[in-house]
Every structure is written in C-alpha cells, then in structure tokens.
N, C-alpha and C positions, 0 to 999 in steps of 0.2 A: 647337393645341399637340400635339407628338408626344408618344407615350407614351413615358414616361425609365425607362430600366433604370439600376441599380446605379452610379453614375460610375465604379471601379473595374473592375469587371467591362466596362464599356463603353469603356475603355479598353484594353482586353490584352484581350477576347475574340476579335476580329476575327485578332490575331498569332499567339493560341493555338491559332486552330481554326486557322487557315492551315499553322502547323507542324506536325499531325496527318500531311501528305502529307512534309514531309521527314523525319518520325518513319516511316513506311515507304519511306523512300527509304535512311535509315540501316541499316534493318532488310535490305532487299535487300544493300547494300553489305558489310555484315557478314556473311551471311549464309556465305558462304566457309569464314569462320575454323573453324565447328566443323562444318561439312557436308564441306571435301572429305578430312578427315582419312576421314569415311566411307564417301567414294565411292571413295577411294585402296585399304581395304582389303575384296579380294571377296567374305571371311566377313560381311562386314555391309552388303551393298547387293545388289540384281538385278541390279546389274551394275556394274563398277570403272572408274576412270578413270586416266591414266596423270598425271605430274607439268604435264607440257606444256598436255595438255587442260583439266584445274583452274585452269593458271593465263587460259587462256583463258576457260574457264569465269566465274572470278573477274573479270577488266578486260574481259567483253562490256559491261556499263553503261556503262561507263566511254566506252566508244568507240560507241556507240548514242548514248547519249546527245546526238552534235553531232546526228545531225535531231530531237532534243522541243528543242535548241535554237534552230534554226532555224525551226522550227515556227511557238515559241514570239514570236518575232522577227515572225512572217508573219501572228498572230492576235490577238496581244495586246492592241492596239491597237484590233480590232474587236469582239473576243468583250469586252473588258474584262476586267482582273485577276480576278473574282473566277469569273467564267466557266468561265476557263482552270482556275484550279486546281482548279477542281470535276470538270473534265476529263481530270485525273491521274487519278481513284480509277480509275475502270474499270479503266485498263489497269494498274495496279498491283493490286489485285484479281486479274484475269485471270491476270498474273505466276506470284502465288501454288498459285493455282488446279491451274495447268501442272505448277509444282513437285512441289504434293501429288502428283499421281497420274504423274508422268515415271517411265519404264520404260527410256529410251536418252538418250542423249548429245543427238541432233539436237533431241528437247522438251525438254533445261535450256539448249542454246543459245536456243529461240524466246523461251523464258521468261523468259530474263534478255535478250534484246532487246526484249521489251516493256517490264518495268523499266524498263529504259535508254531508253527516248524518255519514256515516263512521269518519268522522272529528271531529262531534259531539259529538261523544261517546268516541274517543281516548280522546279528551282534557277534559273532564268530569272524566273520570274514572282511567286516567295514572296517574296523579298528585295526586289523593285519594288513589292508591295503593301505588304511592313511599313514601307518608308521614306516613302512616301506617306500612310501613316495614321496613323503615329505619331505624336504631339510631341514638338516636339523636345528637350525637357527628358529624355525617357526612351526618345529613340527608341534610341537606344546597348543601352539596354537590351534593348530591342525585339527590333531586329535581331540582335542579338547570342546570341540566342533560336532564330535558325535552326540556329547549330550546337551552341547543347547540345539541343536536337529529334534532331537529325544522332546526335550521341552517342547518345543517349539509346535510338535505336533500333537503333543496334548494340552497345550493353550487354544489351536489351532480347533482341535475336535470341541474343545469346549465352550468355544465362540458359537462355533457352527450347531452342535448339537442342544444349545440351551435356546435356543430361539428358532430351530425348523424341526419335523418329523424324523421320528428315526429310519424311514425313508428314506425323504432326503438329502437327510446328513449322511448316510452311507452311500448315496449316487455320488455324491457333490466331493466326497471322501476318496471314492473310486479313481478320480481323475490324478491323484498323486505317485501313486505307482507306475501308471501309465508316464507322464511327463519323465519319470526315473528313468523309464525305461528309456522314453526316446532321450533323454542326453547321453545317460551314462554309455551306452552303445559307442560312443565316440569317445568315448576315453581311453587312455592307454593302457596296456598289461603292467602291473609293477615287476620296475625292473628285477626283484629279487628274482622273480618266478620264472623271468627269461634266465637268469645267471644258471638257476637250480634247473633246465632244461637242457643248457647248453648251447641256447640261443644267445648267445651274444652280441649279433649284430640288431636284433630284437632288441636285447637290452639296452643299445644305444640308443636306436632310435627313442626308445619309451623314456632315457633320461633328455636328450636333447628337447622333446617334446614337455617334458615335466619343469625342465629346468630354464626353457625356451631360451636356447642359443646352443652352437652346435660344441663347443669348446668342454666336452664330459668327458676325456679320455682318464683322468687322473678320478674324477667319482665314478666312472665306472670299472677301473683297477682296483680301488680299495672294495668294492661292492661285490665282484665276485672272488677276491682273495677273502673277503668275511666270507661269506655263500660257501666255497669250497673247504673252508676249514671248516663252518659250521655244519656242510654236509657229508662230510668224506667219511662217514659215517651214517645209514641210513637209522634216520630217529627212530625212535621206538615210542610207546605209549610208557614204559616202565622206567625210560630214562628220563621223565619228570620225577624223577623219584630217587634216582641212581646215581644219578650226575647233580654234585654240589649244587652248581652253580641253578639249573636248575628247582631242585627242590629248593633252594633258598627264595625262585621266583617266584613258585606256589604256595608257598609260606606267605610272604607278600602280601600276594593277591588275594588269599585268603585274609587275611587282618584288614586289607584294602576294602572286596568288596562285603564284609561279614560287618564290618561298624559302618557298614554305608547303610547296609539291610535294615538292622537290628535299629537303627533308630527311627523304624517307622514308616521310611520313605515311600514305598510301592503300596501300602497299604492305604495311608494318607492318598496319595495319586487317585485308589480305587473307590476313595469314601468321601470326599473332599468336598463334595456338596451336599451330602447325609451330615458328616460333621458340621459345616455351617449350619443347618435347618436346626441341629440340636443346638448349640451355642446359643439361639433364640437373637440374633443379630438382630438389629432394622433392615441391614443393606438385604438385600436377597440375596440366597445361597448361590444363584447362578452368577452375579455379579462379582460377587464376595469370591468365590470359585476363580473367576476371570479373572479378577484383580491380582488373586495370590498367583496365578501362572504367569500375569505379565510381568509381576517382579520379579520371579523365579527364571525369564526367561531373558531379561533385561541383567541381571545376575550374572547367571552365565555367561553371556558376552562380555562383562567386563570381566570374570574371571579369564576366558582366555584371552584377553589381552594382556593381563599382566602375571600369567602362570611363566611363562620365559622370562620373567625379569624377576620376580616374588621367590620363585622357588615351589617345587611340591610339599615339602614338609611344613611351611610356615602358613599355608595357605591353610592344609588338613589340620592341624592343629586348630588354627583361629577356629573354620568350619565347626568343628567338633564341639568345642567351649560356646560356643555361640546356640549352637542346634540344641545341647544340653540344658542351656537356662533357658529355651522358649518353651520347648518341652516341659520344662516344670511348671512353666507358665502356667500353662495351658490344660494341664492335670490338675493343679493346684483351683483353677476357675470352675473346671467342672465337678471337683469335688465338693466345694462348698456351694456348687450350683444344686447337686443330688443328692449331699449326704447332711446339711447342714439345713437350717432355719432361714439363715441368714439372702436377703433379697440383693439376688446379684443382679438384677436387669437394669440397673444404673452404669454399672461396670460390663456390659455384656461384648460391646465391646474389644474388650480384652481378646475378648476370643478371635478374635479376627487380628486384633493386633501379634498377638504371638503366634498363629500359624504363619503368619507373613515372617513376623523376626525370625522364624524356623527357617522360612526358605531362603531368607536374604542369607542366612549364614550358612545352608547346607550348600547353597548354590555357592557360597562362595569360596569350594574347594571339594568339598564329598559326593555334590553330581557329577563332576566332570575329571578330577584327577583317576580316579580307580581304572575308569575305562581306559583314556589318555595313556597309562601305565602299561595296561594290557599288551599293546603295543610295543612296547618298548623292552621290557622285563626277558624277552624269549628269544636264542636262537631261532635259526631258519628251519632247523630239522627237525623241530620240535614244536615250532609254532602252532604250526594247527592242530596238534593233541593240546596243548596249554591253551589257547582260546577258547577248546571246545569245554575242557573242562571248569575253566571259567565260568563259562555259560550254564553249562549243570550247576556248578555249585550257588552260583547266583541265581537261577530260578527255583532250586529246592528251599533254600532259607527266604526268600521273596515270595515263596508260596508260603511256607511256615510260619513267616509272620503277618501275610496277609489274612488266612486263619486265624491265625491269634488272636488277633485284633477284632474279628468279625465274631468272635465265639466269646473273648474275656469280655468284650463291649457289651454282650446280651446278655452273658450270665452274670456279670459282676458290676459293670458302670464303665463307659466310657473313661474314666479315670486313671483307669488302673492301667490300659494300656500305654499311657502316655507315659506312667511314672517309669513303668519298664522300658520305655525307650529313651527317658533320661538316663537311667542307670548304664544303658548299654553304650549311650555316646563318650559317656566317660570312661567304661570298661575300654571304648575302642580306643581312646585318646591316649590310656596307655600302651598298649599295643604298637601306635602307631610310632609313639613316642622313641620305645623300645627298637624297632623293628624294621620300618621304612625307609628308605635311604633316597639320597637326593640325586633324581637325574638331569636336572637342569642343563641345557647347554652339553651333555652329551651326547655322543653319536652312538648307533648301536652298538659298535664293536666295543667301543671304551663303557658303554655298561656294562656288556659281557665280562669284559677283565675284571671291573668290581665284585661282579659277582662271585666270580673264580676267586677273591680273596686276595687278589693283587694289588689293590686300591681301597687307600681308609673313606670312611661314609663320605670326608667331603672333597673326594675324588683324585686327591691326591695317591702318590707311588707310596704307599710303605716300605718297600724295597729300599727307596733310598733314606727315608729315615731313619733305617738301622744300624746301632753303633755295634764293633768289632767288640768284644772284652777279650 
C-alpha cells in the first residue's frame, strides 16, 4: 500500500505546484506595465528607451514564445509532462537573473527571449498536465487555475515593481521559479503519460497518489482503454486537420482564443499604467494599475468556482457582452477627452471605472475558459501538436494586437484602439455563439464522442433521438 497524503491536498497539489511556473510566466508578462514607464524616463534608469523599443521590449515573449511551443510539441511526449515543466524554471530564473543586473537594451532583449521559450513551454504543457490529472468533477476548476496563476502573477509583479527598483523587483521575482522547482519535483507523472508508455504500474501509483486512496482500478481501466484507442495510431501534426473531430477542436480554439486577443487583453496587460497616466485620473497609475489586477484576480477565482456549475458557454457569452460595453466606454471617454472641446476631468474617472468593468467581465469567463478548454478539447495523440499550435496562434495575434495598439494609439489617438476592440468582442460573441460547445461535467472521452458528431451540443446521444421513417 502507498503511503496516502491528505485526499484534498492530493487532489490540487499537483495543479498548484504546476501553476507556480505560469505565476512567473504572468510576472514576466506584466512585468512591462511599471518597468518601461522607467526605462522611458533617463533620470531614473542607466540608460532610456524610446516608445518603439518598449513596446518591443514588451511583445518579445510573446513572439519567442512560438519555439518553447514547438519545443514543447517535440519533447513532451518523451521527457513526460512533468519533466518539461520542471524544465521551465531555469530559464525563467535565468530571465530574471538578466533583468536584475541589464545595463543595455540588447540584455532586456535576451532576457525577455528566454522568458519567451520558457513561456512557451509552461503554456503548452501546464494546461495538458491539469486536464490529465484532474477529475473531472473539478477539473473546470483545475484548469481554470491557470489563469488566475496568470493573473495572479501580474498583480503580483505589479505590487512589487511599482514601489522598488527594477533591480529589485527582478531579484525578489527570481525567487518564484525556484520554489516551482522545489515543489513541483514531488509531484506525480500524469497518469495519461504513463498509459502512452506502457507503464502501468506507474500509472497506478500516479492515480492513487492524485486521487489519494488506493481503490483506482476502474479509473485507471477507462484511462488507458481512452489512451489506446486514442493512440493506436501514432498522431501526426496533419491529423489536427484530417480527422473531424480534431479539426473541429482547432476551429474552437481558434474562435476561443482569437475573441479573447482581439479584445485587447495582452495589450491592455502591457500598457496598463501608460493608459491610466493618459486617462488623467487623481488615483495614481501605479495604484489604479493594482487595483484593476486585484479585481481581475479576485474575478478569476470566483469564476472557477462556479465554471462546473455555470457552464462554459453562459459564462463566455456574459464575458463577451460585458467586455464590449466597457470598451466602448472607455473609447467613447477618451474621444471626447482628445477629439472634442468638451472638459472631461470632472468625469475622468470613468476611465478607471471602465477598465475595471472590462476586467470584472473578461475575468468572468474569456481569461480563464479558452485555456481551461485547451485541455480538454484534444485526444492524447495529438495533444501536444494541438497545445503547441494553440500557443503559436495565441502569440502571433497577441503580438498583432499588442502592435496595434502601440502604433494606432501614436498615430491616431488612443481611441480608436478601443472602438476596435469593442467591435471584435461582439464579432467574437457571434462566433462563440455559433460554434462553442458545452463541456461541462464531461470527461474526456465523452468530449471526444461529441466531437466525432455522436452527441448533440448539450451532450446528449443523437443516435437515440432518431426516428425510423
């Protein structure tokens, strides 16, 4: 008999410690909002950056990121889930390290290029361990765990970095990859990765330890009867494309994370205290900054507690409607703030008020469902091609629109980026509308059958709904 820890804690230890690496993956991400405010001015840096270079600066991870995707894609499978993400800290470590003691421009580029493959591999391989090891009673919740992590570590860098040196804040930042490292080292292999090995006596031990009691003969039966049908065929990169079921996940995920982007969100994250300073607030941008992540991160937690009970589609929906009208808000303010006559600094305000209503509603479904999803959405022998591609396609449009936003804001007005992120929340709200399907309460295998087209959207057999004529 294995020695049994905590049932609780043996339950969510394995998700916790694994999100330790996207809690500095957030941190590098954020990490922008109160640093280049200091690198922009030359009284408080060894040396200045211009607007252009910051924002490069800012979206390197973003676009590094596609090789820790592919990487990710190319090792996963061998090193095993828990390998990989143990594989992160160095170089996110390293990242930090660079940060602290960077004296020129070309070391916060390297710096934030390590990040970014580091980044590449957390967001590839975190989300394929939590949906593998969770149950599925709480996997919603699980997953849904990566992005308040996410959050959580760019509230975190933004406590830290608005009130000490960028120094520091990069020593003090240092220390979180490390503590990854030493928990997650004790955590178990997911069991898929022993099934896809052939380990099976591995795979027991990793459920009894996951599920903490020894009585897993009957979840570890349906686990590798999934596994071998889903493997008995070695996946390809082409059969996300070839196989229905399949391409209808990348379609998905596409709609998923493409109206998460397009409304702004990573760009917002990178500008977030430039934006307050223009808004002309009283509160300070650094404050103002803080305040909008604690709500943002206080959000997320209540979204996963009630993603398993709410449902995915009712949640993205709301999310969508909500994110749309603050956005206009919020366009609509600083249009008549710089195109108009009219004396907004009685109302200035506003501005702070509607980035917040922004994220109370994005938070309350569009940060944390897509990834959540990610997980869920893919066979086993295809998974890690479908993560990785995730992850490309979410840094290229997340690069795209952090550009945008840094280029339409200088040559045209702040304004104008917002109105196009209203329009796209509702471009995606159809989509989602159209196109998303509810996995609530199911396990992976019974997604897989919906996807194959065996099961109407709300999970029911169509088989058996069919009349003879």
């Amino acid at each position: 008999m294995i020695l049994k820890i905590n049932t609780k804690i043996a339950k969510h230890a394995g998700a916790i410690a694994g999100t330790l690496t996207i809690i500095t993956s957030g941190m590098h991400y954020g990490w922008p909002s109160p640093s280049l405010p200091i690198l922009e001015r030359l009284e408080n840096s060894t040396f200045s950056i211009s607007p252009d270079e910051g924002s490069w600066i800012a979206v390197m991870p973003l676009i590094v990121a596609l090789i820790g995707a592919l990487l990710a894609a190319s090792i996963v499978d061998i090193l095993g889930r828990k390998r990989t993400i143990i594989a992160t800290c160095l170089p996110f470590f390293a990242a930090w390290i660079m940060i602290a003691f960077s004296h020129s421009l070309p070391v916060l580029y390297v710096a934030r290029f390590i990040a970014g493959v580091a980044d590449g591999l957390a967001f590839t391989v975190v989300p394929m361990y939590i949906g593998e090891i969770a149950d599925p009673k709480i996997r919603g919740l699980l997953g849904s765990g990566v992005s308040t992590s996410w959050i959580f570590g760019i509230l975190l860098i933004n406590v830290v970095g608005s009130y000490l040196s960028i120094t520091t804040t990069a020593l003090v930042s240092s220390v979180v990859p490390i503590l990854a490292l030493l928990t997650f080292i004790w955590m178990p292999e997911s069991p898929y990765h022993h099934v896809m090995k052939g380990e099976f006596e591995e795979a027991k031990k990793s459920l009894q330890v996951l599920r903490g009691r020894d009585d897993v003969d009957n979840e570890l039966s349906r686990v590798s009867k999934a596994v071998i049908a889903q493997t008995q065929n070695t996946g390809k990169f082409l059969d996300l494309f070839t196989t229905k079921s399949n391409r209808k996940a990348v379609y998905i995920i596409m709609v998923l994370r493409g109206a998460q982007q397009f409304s702004g969100a990573t760009a917002i994250t990178f500008y977030t205290q430039s934006i307050f300073k223009e808004a002309g607030e009283d509160i300070s941008s650094e404050l103002a900054t803080i305040i909008y992540y604690t709500v943002q991160f206080l959000l997320n937690i209540l979204c996963n507690s009630i993603v398993d009970k709410a449902g995915r589609r009712p949640l993205l929906i709301l999310s969508l409607l909500g994110s749309a009208l603050a956005l206009f808000v919020e366009g609509t303010y600083f249009f008549i703030k710089t195109q108009t006559t009219i004396d907004v600094a009685p109302f200035s305000f506003l501005s702070v008020i509607s980035l917040i209503g922004f994220v109370v509603f994005f938070s309350s479904g569009m940060q944390s469902i897509p990834i959540l999803m990610l997980g869920e959405l893919f066979p086993a022998n295809v998974k890690a091609f479908a993560l990785c591609l995730a992850d490309i396609y979410f840094c290229v449009i997340a690069t795209v629109v952090s550009k945008f936003f840094q280029i339409v804001k200088d040559s045209f007005g702040i304004y104008v980026p917002f109105y196009a992120f209203t329009g796209s929340c509702l471009l995606g709200l159809v989509f989602i509308v159209l196109f998303v399907p509810e996995t609530k309460g199911k396990s992976l295998e019974e997604i897989q059958v919906f996807l194959g087209g065996k099961v109407g959207k709300d999970g029911k057999d169509e088989r058996s709904e069919r009349v003879d004529v």
